[in-house]
KEVOLUM-581199 format. One line per 2 residues: number of its first residue (from 0); for each residue x, y, z of N, C-alpha, C. Coordinates in pm, 1 decimal, decimal comma. Atoms other than C-alpha are relative to their C-alpha. Example, Ala and Ser with C-alpha at 12.3 -4.5 7.8 and 13.67 -1.06 7.14 Angstrom:
KEVOLUM-581199
0 = 89,0 -119,0 0,0 1230,0 -450,0 780,0 90,0 120,0 0,0  -82,0 -119,0 -6,0 1367,0 -106,0 714,0 -77,0 109,0 73,0 $
//
This chain:
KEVOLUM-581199
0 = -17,2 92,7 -111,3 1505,3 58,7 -795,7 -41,2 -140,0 -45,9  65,1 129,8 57,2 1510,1 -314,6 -907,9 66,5 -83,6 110,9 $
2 = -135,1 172,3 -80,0 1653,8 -648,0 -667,5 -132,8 -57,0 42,0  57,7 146,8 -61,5 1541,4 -977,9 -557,2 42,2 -14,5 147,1 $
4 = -57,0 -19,8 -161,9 1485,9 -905,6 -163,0 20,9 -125,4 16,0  -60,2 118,3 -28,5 1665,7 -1164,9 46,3 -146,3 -44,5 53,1 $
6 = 107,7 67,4 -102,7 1404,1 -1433,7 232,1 95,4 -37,7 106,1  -54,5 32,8 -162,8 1458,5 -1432,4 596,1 -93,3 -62,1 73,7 $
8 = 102,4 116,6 -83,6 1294,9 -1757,3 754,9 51,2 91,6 176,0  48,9 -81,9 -91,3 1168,4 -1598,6 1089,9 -32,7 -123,5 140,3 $
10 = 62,5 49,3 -87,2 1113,7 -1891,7 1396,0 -87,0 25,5 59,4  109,8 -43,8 -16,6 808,8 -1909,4 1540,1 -42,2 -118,5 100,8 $
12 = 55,1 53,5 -110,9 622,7 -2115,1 1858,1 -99,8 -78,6 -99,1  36,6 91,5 79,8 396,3 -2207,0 1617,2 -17,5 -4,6 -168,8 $
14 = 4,2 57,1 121,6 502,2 -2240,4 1280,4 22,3 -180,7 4,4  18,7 114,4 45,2 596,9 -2539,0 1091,5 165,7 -78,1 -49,4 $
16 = -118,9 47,5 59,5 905,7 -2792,5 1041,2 -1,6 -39,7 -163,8  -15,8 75,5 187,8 797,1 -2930,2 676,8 -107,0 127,3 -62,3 $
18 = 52,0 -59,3 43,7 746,0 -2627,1 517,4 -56,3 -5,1 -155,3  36,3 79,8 126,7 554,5 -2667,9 170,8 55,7 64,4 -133,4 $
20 = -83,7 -8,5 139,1 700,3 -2606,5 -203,8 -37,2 159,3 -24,7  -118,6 19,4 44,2 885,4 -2372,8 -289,1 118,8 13,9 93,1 $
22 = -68,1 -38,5 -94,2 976,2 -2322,9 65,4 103,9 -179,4 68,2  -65,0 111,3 -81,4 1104,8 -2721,9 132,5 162,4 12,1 48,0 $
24 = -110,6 25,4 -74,9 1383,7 -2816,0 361,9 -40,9 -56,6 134,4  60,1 44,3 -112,5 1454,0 -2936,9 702,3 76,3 96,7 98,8 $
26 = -71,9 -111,4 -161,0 1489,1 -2628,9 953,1 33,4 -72,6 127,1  47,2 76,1 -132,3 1583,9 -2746,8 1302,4 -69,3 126,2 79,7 $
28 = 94,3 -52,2 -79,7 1351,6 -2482,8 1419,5 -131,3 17,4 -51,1  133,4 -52,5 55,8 975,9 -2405,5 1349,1 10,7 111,2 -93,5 $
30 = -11,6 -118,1 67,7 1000,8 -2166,9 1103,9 -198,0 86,6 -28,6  111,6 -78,1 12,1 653,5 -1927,6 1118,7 -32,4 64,6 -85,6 $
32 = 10,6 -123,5 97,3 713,0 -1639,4 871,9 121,3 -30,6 -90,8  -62,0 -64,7 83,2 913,6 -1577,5 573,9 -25,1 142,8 -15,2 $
34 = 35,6 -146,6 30,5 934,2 -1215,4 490,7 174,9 24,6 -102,8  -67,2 -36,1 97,9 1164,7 -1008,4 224,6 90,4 119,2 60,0 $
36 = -99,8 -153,0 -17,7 1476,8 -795,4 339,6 20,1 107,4 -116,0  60,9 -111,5 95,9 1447,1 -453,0 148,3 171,7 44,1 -41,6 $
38 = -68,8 -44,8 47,6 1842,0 -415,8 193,5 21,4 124,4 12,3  5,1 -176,1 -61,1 1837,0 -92,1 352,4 -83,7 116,7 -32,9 $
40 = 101,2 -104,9 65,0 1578,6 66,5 116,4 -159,2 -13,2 86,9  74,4 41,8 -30,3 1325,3 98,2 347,9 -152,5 30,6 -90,7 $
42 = 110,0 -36,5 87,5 981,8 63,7 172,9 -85,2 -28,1 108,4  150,8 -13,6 -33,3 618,5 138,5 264,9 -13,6 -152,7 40,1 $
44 = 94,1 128,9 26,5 535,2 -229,4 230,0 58,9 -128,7 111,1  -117,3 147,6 -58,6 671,0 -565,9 425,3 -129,0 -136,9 -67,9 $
46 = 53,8 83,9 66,9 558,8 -869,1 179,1 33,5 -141,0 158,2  -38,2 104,7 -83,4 528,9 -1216,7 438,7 -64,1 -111,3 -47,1 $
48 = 90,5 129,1 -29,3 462,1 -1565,8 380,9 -20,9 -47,5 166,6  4,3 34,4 -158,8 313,1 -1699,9 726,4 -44,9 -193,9 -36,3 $
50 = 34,2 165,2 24,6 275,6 -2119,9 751,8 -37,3 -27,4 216,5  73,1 -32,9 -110,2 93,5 -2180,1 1093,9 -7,5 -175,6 -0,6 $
52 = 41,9 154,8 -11,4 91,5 -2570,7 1260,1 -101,4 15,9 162,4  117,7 -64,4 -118,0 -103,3 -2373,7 1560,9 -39,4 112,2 -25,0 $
54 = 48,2 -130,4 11,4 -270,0 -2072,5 1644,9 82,1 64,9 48,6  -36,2 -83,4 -41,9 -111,9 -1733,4 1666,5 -75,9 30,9 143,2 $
56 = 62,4 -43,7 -149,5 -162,4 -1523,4 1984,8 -88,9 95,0 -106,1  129,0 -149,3 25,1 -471,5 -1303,1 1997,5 61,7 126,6 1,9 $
58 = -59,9 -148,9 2,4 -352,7 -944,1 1900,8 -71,4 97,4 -55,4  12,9 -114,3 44,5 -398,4 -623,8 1787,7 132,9 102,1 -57,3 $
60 = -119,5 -93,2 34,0 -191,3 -316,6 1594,3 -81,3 121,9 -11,5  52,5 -151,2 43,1 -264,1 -4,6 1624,1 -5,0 119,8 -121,1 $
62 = 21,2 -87,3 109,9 -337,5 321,9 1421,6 111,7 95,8 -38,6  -126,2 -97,6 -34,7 -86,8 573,6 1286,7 11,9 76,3 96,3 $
64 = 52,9 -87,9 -101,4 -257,1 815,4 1513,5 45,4 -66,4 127,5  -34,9 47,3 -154,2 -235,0 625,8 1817,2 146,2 -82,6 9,1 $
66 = -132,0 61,6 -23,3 117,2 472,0 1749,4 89,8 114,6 -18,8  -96,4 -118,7 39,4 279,3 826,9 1657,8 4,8 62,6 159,0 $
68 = 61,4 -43,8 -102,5 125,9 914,5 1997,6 91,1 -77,0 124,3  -63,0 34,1 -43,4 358,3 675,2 2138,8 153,5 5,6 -45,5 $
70 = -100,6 -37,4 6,5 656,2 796,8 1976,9 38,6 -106,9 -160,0  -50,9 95,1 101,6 661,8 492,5 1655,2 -61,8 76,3 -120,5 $
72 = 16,3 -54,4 132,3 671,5 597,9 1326,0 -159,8 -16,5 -71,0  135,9 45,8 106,1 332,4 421,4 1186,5 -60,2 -140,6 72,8 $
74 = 42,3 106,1 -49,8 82,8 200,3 1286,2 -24,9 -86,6 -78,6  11,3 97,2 57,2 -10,4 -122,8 1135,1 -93,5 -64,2 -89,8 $
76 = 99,8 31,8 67,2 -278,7 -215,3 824,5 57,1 -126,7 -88,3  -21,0 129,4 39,9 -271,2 -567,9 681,7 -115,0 -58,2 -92,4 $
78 = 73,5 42,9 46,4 -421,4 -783,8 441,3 72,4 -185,4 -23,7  -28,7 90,8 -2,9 -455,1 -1139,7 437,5 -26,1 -81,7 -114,7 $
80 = 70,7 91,4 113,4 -471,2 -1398,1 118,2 17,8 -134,9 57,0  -5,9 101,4 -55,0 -491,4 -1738,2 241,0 77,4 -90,0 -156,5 $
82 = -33,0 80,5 62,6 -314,0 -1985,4 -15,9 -9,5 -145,9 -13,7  52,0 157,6 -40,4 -351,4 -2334,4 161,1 -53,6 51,1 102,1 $
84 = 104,6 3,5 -137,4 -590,1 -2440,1 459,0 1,2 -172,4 -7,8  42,1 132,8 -52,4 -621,2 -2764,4 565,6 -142,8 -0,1 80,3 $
86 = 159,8 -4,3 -59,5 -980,1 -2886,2 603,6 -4,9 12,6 157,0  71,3 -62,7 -114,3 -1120,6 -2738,3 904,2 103,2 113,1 73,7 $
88 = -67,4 -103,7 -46,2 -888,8 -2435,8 939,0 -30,6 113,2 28,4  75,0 -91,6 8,2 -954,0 -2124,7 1074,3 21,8 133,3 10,1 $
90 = -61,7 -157,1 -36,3 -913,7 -1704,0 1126,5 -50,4 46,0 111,5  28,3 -108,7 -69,8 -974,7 -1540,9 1410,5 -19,7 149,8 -20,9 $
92 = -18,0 -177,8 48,7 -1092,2 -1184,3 1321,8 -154,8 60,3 35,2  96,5 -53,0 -45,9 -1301,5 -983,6 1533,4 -74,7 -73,5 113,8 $
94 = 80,0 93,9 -100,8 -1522,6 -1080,1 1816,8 -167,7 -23,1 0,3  124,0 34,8 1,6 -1857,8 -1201,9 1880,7 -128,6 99,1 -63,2 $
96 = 77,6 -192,7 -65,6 -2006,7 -873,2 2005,4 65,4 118,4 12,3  -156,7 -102,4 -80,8 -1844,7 -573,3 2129,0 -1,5 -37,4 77,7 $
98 = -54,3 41,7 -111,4 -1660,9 -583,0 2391,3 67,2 157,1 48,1  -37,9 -99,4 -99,8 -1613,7 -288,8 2655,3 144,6 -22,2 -31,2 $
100 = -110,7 95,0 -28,6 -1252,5 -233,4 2705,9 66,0 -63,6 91,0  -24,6 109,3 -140,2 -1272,9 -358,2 3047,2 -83,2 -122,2 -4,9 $
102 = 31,6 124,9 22,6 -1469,6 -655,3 2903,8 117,5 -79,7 -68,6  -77,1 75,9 39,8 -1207,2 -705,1 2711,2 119,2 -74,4 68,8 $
104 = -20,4 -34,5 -101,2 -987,9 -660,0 2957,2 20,3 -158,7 66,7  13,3 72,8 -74,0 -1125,2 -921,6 3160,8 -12,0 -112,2 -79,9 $
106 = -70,1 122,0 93,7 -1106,8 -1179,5 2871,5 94,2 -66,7 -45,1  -91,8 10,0 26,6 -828,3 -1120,6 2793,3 103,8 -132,2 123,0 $
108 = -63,1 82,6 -109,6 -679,3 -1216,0 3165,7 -44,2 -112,3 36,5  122,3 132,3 -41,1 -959,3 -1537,0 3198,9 12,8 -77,8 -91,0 $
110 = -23,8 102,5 128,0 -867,4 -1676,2 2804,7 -146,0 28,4 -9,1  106,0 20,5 82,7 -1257,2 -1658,4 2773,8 6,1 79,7 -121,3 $
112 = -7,5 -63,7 122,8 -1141,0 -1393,7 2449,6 16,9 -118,5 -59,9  34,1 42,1 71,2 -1101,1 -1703,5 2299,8 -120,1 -55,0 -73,1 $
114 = 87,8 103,5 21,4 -1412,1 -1862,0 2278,6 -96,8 183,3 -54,6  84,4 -41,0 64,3 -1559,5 -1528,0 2205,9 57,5 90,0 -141,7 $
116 = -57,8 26,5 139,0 -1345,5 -1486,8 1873,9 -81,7 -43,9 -67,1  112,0 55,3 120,7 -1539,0 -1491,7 1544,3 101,1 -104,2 -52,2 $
118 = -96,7 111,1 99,7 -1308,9 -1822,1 1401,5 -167,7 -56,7 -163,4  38,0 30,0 135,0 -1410,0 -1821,8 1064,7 34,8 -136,8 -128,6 $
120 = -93,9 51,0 85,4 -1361,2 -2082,4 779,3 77,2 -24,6 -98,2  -123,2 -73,3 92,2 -1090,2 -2069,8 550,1 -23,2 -77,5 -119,3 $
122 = -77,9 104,0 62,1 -976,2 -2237,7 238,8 61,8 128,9 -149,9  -110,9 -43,7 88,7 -733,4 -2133,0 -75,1 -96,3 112,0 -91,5 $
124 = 61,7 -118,6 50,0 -832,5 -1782,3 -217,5 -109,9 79,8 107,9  100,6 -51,8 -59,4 -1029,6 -1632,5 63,2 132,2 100,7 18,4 $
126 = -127,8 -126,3 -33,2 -842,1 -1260,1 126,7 -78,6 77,9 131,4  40,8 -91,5 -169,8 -913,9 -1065,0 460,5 68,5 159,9 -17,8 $
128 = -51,6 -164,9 27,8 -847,3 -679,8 429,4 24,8 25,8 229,9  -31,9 -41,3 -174,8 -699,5 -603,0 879,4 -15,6 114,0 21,6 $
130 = 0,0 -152,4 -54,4 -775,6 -235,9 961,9 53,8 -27,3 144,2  -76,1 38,1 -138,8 -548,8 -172,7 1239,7 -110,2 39,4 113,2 $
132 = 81,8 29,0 -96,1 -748,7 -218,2 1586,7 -71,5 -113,8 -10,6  75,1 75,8 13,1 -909,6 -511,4 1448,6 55,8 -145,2 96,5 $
134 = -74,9 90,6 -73,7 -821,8 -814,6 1710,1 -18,5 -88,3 -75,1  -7,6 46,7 85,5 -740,0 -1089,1 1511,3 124,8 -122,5 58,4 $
136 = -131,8 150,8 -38,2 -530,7 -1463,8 1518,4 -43,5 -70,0 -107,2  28,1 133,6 129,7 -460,2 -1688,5 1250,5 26,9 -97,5 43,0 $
138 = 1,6 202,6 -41,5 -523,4 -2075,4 1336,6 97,4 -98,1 -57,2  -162,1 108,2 6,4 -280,5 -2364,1 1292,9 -84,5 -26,1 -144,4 $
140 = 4,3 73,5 216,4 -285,1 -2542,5 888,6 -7,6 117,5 -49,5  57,2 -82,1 157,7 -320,6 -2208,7 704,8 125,0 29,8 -63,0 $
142 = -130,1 -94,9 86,7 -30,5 -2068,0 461,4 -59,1 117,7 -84,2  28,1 -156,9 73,8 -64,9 -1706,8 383,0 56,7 87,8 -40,1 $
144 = -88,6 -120,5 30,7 74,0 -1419,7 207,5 -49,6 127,3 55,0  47,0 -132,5 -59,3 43,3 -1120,0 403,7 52,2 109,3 -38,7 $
146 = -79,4 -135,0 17,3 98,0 -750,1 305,1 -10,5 60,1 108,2  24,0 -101,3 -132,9 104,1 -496,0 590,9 133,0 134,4 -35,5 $
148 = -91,5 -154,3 2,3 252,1 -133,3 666,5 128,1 -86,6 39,6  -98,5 18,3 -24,7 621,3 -179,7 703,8 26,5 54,3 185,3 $
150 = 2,5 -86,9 -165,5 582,0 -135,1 1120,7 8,2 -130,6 42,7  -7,7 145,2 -64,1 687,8 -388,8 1368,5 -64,1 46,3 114,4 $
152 = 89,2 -48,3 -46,0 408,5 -322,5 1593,3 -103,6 -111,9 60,9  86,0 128,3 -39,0 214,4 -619,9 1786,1 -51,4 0,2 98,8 $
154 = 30,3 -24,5 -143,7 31,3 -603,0 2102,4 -52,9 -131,9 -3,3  22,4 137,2 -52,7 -30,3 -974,5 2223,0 -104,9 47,5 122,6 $
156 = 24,1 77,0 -86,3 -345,6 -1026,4 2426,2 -34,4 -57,4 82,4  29,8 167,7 -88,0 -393,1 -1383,3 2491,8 101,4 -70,4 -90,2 $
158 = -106,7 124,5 79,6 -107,3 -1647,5 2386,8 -23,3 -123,8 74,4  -7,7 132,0 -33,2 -246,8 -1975,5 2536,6 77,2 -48,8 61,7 $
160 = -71,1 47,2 -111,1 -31,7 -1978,1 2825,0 155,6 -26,5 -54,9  -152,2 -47,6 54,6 306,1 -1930,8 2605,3 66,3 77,7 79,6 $
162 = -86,2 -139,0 -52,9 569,5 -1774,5 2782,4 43,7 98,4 -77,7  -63,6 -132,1 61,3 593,7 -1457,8 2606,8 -119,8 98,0 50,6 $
164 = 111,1 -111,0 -54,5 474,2 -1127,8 2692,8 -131,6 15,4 -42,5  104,6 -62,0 88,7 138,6 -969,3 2626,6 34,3 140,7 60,5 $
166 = 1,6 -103,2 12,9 90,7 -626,8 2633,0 -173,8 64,0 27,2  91,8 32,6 -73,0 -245,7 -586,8 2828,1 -32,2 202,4 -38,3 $
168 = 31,2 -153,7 2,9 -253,6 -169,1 2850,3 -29,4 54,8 -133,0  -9,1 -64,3 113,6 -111,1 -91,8 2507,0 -138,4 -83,0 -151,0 $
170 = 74,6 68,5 93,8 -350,4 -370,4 2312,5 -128,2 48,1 12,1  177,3 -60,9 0,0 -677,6 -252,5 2466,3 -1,4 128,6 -21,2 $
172 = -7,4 -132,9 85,2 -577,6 102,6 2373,1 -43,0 -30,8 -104,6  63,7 -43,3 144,2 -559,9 69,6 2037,3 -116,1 -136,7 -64,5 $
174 = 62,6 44,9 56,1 -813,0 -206,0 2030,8 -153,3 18,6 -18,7  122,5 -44,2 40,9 -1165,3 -163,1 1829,0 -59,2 -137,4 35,5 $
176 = 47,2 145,1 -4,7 -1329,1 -517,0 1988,6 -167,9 4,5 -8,4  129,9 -5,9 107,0 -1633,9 -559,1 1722,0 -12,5 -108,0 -62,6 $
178 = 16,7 118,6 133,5 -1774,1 -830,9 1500,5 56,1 96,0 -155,8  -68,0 -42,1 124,3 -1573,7 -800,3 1136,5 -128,3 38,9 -62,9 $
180 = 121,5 -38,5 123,6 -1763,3 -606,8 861,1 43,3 -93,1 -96,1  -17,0 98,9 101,5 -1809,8 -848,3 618,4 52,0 34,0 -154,2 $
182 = -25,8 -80,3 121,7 -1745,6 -610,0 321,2 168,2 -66,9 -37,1  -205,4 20,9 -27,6 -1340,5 -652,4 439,2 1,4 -183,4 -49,1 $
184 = -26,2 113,2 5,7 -1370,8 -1014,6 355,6 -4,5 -24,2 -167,1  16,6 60,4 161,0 -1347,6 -1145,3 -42,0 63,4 -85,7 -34,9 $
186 = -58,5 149,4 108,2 -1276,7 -1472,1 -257,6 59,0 33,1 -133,5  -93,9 -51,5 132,6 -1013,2 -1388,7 -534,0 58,2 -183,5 -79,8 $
188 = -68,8 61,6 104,5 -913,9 -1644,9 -828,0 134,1 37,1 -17,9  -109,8 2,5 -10,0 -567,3 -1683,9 -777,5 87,1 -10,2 -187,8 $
190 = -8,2 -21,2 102,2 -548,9 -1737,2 -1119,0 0,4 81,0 -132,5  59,9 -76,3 117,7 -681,7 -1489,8 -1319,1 66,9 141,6 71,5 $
192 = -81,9 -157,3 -15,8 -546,1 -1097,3 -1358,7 -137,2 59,2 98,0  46,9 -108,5 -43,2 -748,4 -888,2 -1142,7 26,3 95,2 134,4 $
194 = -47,1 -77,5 -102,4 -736,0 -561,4 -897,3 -67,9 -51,6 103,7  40,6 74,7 -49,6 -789,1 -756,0 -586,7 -52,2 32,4 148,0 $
196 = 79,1 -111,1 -124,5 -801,2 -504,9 -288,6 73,5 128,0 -33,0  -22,2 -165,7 19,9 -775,8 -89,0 -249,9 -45,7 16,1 149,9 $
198 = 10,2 -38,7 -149,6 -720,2 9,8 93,5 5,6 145,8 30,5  -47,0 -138,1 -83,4 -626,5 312,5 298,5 162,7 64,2 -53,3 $
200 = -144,2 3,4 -9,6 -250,0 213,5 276,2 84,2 -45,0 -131,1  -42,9 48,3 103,9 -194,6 -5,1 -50,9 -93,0 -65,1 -88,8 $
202 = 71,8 74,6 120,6 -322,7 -178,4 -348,5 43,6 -118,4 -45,1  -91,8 99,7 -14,0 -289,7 -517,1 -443,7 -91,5 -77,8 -159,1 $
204 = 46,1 65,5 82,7 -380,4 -717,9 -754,9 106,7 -146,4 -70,0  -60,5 55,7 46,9 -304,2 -1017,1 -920,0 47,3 17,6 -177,1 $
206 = -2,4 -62,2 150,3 -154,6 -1010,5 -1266,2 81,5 -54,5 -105,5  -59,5 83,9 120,4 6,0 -1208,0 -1603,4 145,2 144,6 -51,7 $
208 = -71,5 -108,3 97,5 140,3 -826,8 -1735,3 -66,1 105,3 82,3  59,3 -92,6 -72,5 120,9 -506,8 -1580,0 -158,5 49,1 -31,2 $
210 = 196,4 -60,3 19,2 -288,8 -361,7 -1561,9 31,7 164,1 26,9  44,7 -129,6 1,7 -377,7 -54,2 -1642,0 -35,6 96,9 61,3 $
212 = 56,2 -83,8 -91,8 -481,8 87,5 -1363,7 79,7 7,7 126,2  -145,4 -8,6 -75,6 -135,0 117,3 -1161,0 -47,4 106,7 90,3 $
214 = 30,8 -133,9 -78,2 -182,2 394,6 -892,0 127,2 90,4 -21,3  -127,3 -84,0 20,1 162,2 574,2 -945,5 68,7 -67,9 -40,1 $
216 = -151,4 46,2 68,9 525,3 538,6 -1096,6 57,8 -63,3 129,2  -51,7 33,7 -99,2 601,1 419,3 -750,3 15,5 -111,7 37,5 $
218 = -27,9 144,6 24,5 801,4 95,9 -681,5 -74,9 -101,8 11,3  117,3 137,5 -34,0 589,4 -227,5 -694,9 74,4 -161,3 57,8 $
220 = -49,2 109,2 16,6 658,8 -547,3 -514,1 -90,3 -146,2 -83,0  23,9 176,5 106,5 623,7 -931,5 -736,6 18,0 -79,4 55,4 $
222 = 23,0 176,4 -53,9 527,6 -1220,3 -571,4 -40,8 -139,7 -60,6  95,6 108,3 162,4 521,2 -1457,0 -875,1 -74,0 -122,0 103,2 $
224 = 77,1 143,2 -71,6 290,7 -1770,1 -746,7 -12,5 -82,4 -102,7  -69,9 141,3 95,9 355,1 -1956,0 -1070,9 44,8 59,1 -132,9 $
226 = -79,0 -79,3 87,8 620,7 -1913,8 -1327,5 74,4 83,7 57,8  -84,2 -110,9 -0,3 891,5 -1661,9 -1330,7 -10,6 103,7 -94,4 $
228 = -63,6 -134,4 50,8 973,8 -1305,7 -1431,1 122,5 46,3 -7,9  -102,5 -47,5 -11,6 1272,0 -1159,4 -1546,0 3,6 163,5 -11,1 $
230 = -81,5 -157,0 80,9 1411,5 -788,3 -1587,1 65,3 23,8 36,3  -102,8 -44,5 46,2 1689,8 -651,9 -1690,2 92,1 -111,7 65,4 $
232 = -113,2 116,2 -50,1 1879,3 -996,5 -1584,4 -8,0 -49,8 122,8  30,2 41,4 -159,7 1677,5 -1065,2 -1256,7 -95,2 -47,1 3,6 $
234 = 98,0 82,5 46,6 1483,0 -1332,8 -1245,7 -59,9 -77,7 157,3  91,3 -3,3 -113,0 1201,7 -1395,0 -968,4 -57,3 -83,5 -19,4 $
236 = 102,5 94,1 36,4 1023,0 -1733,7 -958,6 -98,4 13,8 157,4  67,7 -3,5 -116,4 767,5 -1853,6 -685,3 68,8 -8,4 86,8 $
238 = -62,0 10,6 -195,6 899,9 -1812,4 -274,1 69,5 136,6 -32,9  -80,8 -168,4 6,7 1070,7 -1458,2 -437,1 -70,8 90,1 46,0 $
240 = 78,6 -149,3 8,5 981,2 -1130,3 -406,6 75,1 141,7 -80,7  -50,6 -111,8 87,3 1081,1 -864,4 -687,6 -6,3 105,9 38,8 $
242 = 67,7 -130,5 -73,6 1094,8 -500,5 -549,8 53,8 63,0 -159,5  -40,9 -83,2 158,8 1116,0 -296,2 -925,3 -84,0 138,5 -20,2 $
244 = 91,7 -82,2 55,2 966,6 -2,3 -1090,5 -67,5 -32,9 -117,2  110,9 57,1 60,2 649,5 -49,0 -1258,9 2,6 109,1 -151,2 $
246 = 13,0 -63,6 177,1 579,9 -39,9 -1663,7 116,9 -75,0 -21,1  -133,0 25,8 74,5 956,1 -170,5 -1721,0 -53,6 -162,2 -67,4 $
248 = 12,6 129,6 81,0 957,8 -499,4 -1982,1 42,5 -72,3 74,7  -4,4 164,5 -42,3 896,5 -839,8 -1846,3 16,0 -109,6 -89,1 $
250 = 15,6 172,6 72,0 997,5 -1157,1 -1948,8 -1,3 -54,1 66,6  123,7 122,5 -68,7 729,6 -1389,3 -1843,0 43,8 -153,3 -50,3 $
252 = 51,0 123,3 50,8 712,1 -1775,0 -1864,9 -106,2 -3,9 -15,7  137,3 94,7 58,5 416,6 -1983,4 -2012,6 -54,2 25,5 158,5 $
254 = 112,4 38,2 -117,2 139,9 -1954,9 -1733,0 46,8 100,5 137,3  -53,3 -90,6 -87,4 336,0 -1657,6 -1539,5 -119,8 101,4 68,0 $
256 = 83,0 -45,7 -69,3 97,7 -1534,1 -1241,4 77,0 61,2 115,0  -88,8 -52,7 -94,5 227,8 -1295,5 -986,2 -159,7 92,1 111,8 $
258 = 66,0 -129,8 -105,6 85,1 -1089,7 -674,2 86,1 122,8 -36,4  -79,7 -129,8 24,1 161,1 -743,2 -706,1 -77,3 71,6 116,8 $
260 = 83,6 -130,4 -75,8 135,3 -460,7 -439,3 87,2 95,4 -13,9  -38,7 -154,1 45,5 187,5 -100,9 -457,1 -44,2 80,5 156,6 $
262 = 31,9 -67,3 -134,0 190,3 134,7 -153,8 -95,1 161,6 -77,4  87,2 -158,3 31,3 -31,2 455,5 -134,4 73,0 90,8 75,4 $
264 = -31,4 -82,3 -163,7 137,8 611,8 214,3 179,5 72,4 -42,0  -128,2 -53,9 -33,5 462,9 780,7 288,2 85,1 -84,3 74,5 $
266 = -102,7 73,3 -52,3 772,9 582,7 445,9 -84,1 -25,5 139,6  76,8 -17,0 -146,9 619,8 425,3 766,7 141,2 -84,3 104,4 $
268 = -109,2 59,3 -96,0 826,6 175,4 1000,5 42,6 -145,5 -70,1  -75,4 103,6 39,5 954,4 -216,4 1009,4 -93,2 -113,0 -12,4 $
270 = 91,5 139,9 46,5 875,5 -560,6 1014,9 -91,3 -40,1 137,4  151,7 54,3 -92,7 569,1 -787,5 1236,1 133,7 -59,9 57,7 $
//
């Protein structure tokens, strides 16, 4: 299995019109997300750039368990790398305290869930590991590459008075409303080769040449972030995403740095 998935710019309430290099142009809509069409092969994985000129809504995704329970294939696990931040940017992830789920509940419908949001601060190389239930919003200036289960799965909620739904029943189900364990949080050198998180669901490292410590023969996606890769006549620079099988010969440029992730799980669902 080798191709260069398509990029499908995604509109968004609050993305961004001047999106930054290698994504420039001039959308006439906000564009929010990039993400990688698979082309009918569905895989474990959904690779996303996200570019943010506000805050997302407050959400949650649930567990396989509790989303199979509703009839969807798989619930939702995510990890976040931040790439840019603009000084004083921030994450939402997790809340103060706990929160009952009729405290939440009642935050939810009042907006005070915002104010009791842990907003954390960001800047280029900070990575966030999401266990699904974790309530969570990413703040306006950040650009991130997100991995997550292949599940389109979102429960909204609080959206700052946006007209779009929330989902009030199904979000406080599957939501765990806790202060983040700090463990889930780490600062990665974007630069340098190493295995960068090991989850439940996938594995993710950065890398010059494949590393040694691959988890299976099982397809890997390439998110070069500087330089290109080729194989067998397919050539992936930065804003791509390579879906290939791992071990096959690369030809790298000078200073060639890529994200790589690898799934652990069985076929789950779609996109965020």
């Amino acid at each position: 299995m080798l191709s260069l998935l398509e990029k499908k710019r995604i509109p968004k309430p609050w993305g961004r019109y001047d999106l930054p290099h290698p994504f420039e142009g001039a959308p006439s809509e906000k564009i929010g997300e990039i993400w990688f069409d698979d082309a009918g092969t569905q895989q474990d994985l959904l690779v996303k750039y996200l570019f943010t000129s506000e805050k997302l809504s407050i959400q949650v995704h649930p567990s396989d368990q509790l989303a199979r329970q509703s009839g969807l294939p798989s619930g939702k696990e995510e990890c976040w790398i931040v790439i840019d931040a603009e000084p004083g940017a921030v994450l939402g992830i997790g809340t103060k305290v706990p929160l009952s789920p009729e405290d939440l509940r009642i935050a939810a419908i009042d907006g005070s869930i915002e104010q009791l949001m842990d907003w954390m601060p960001v800047s280029r190389g900070d990575l966030f590991y999401i266990p699904p239930g974790t309530v969570h919003a990413i703040g306006g200036g950040v650009s991130i590459i997100e991995v997550q289960q292949n599940a389109d799965i979102t429960y909204r909620l609080y959206d700052y008075g946006r007209p779009r739904d929330l989902h009030l029943d199904d979000g406080i189900k599957a939501a765990i409303a806790k202060p983040y364990e700090e463990h889930m949080h780490s600062r990665i050198d974007l630069a340098c080769e190493e295995h960068i998180f090991d989850g439940p669901k996938f594995a993710l490292w950065t890398i010059s040449d494949w590393p040694a410590d691959l988890l299976s023969g099982e397809p890997v996606q390439l998110i070069p972030l500087r330089g290109q890769v080729s194989i067998a006549g397919i050539t992936a620079q930065a804003g791509d995403c390579l879906l290939c099988p791992p071990f096959v010969a690369l030809e790298r440029s000078s200073g060639f740095m890529a994200l790589m992730a690898q799934a652990k799980s069985l076929k789950s669902g779609q996109s965020d």
